[in-house]
Every structure is written in structure tokens, then in C-alpha cells.
C-alpha positions as CSV (number, residue, x, y, z in Angstrom):
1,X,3.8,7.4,-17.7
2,X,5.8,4.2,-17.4
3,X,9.5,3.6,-15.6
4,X,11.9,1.3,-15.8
5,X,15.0,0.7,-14.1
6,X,18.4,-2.0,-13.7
7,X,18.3,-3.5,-10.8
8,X,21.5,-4.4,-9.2
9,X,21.7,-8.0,-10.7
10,X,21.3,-6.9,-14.1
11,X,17.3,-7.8,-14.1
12,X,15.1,-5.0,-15.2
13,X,12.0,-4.0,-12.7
14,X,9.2,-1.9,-14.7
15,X,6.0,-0.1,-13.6
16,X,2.8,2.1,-15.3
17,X,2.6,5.4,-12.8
18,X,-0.8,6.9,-14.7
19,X,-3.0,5.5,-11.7
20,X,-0.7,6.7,-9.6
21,X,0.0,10.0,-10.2
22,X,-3.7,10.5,-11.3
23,X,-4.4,9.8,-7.7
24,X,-2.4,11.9,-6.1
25,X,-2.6,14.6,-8.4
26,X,-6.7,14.3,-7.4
27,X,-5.6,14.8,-3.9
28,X,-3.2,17.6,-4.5
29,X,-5.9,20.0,-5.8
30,X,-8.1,19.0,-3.0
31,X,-10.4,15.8,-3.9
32,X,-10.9,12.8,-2.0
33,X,-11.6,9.6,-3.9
34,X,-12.2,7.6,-0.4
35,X,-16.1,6.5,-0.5
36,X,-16.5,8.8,-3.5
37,X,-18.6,7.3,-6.7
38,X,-16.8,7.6,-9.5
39,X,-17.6,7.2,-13.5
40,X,-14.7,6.7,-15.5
41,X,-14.7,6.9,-19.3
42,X,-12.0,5.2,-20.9
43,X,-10.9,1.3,-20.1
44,X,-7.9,1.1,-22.1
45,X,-4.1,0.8,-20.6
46,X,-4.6,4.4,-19.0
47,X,-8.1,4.2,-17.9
48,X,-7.2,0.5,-16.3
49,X,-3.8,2.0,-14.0
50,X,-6.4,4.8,-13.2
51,X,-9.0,1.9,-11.9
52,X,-6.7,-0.1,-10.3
53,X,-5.3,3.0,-8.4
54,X,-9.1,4.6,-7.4
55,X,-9.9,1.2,-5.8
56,X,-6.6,1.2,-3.6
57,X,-7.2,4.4,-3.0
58,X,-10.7,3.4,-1.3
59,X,-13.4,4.5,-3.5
60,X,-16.8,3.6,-3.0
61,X,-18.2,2.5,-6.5
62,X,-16.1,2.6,-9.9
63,X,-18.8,2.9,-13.1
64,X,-17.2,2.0,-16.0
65,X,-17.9,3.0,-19.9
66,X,-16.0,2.9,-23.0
67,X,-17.2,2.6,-26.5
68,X,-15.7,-0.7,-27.1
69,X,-17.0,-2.9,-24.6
70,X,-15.3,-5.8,-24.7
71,X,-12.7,-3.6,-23.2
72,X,-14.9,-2.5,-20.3
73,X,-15.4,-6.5,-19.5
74,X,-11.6,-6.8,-19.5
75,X,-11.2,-4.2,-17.3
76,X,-14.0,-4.8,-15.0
77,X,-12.8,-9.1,-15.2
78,X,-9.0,-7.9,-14.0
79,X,-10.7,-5.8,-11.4
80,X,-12.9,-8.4,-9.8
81,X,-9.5,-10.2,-8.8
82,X,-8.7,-7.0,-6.6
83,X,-11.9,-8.0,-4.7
84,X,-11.8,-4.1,-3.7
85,X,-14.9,-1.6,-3.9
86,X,-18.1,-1.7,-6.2
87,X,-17.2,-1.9,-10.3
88,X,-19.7,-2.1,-12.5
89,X,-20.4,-1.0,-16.2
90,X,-22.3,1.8,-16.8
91,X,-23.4,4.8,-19.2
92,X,-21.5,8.0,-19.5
93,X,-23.6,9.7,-17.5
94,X,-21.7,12.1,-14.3
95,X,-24.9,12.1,-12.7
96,X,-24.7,11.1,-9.0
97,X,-21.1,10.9,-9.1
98,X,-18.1,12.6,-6.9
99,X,-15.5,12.3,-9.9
100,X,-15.5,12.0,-13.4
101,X,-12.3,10.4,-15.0
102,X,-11.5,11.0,-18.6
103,X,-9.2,8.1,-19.9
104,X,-10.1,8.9,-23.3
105,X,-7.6,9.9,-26.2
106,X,-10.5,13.1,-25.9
107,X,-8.8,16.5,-25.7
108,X,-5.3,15.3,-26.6
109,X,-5.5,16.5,-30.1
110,X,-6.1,20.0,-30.8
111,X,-9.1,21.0,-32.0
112,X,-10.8,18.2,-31.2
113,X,-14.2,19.1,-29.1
114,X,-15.4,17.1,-25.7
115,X,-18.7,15.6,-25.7
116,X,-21.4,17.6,-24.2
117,X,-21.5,14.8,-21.4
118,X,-18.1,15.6,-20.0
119,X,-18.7,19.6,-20.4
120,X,-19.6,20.8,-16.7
């Protein structure tokens, strides 16, 4: 979800909200990312506002996989610059971890089945 706005001298001011609202929806239904390892699948403009906002958000360890990987170095090269929490790359494997993030196009088309990784 992105919004922008006017300001009041006619400039525009913009921001991405996925991270966000993925966060807080996380806490609404009763998780806590603080200290929590977390493997998230999916390092594309979603998956990266979802990154950025888990490390503010004061997770322990980020683990990172996507089936393009020159988009999992991007994402994990942007992150370094935060110099918050553990990010590393990693295989799609939940095991070990608090929270399991699906930034994937996965599940947004009907019909379309989850990998027997992501089924819990």
C-alpha cells in the first residue's frame, strides 16, 4: 500500500506502508517480532518494506530467501546500511523460526497452491 499527499507548498511527500501495517497487523492478532527469528520469503518491493519494518521493530535475526537471488543481495546490501539486527540469506526452511513472512505473489491468485514449505 503506498500514499501520497500535497504538501502545503505544492511539493508532493510519498511513502510504501506494507512494512508498516504488516507489523502492526502482527501485533494486533497477538505476535511479537522483538528478539523473534524470522524467515521471510520474498525480497521484492513488498518483502523489502516488510524487512525494513521487522528490523525497526527489533527482531532478532531476519533470514532471507527468494528465488532470484540477486534480489536477496539487494535487499540484504540496503539492509546492512540500517546496521540493525542479524540479516542473512538463507533457505526456505521455518524451522527454528518465530515468524514466517510470505512476500511472495503466492496465494494471490486463485487456485494457485502454497508450497508444502509454507503449509503448517
Amino acid at each position: 500500500m503506498s500514499v501520497i499527499r500535497r504538501n502545503l507548498d505544492g511539493t508532493w511527500h510519498g511513502d510504501m506502508l506494507d512494512g508498516l501495517a504488516f507489523v502492526k497487523a502482527q501485533r494486533d492478532h497477538g505476535a511479537e517480532p522483538r528478539g523473534a527469528r524470522v524467515l521471510l520469503v520474498g525480497a521484492g518491493g513488498a518483502g523489502s518494506a516488510i524487512a525494513i519494518a521487522l528490523l525497526e521493530a527489533g527482531i532478532g535475526e531476519l533470514v532471507i530467501h527468494d528465488a532470484d537471488q540477486s534480489r536477496v543481495a539487494t535487499l540484504i546490501e540496503l539492509l546492512s546500511g540500517l546496521g540493525q539486527g542479524r540479516v542473512r540469506a538463507g533457505p526456505p526452511d521455518p524451522t527454528g523460526c518465530d515468524l514466517v513472512c510470505n512476500a511472495t505473489p503466492m496465494g494471490m491468485e486463485e487456485g494457485i497452491r502454497f508450497p508444502s514449505m509454507l503449509r503448517c
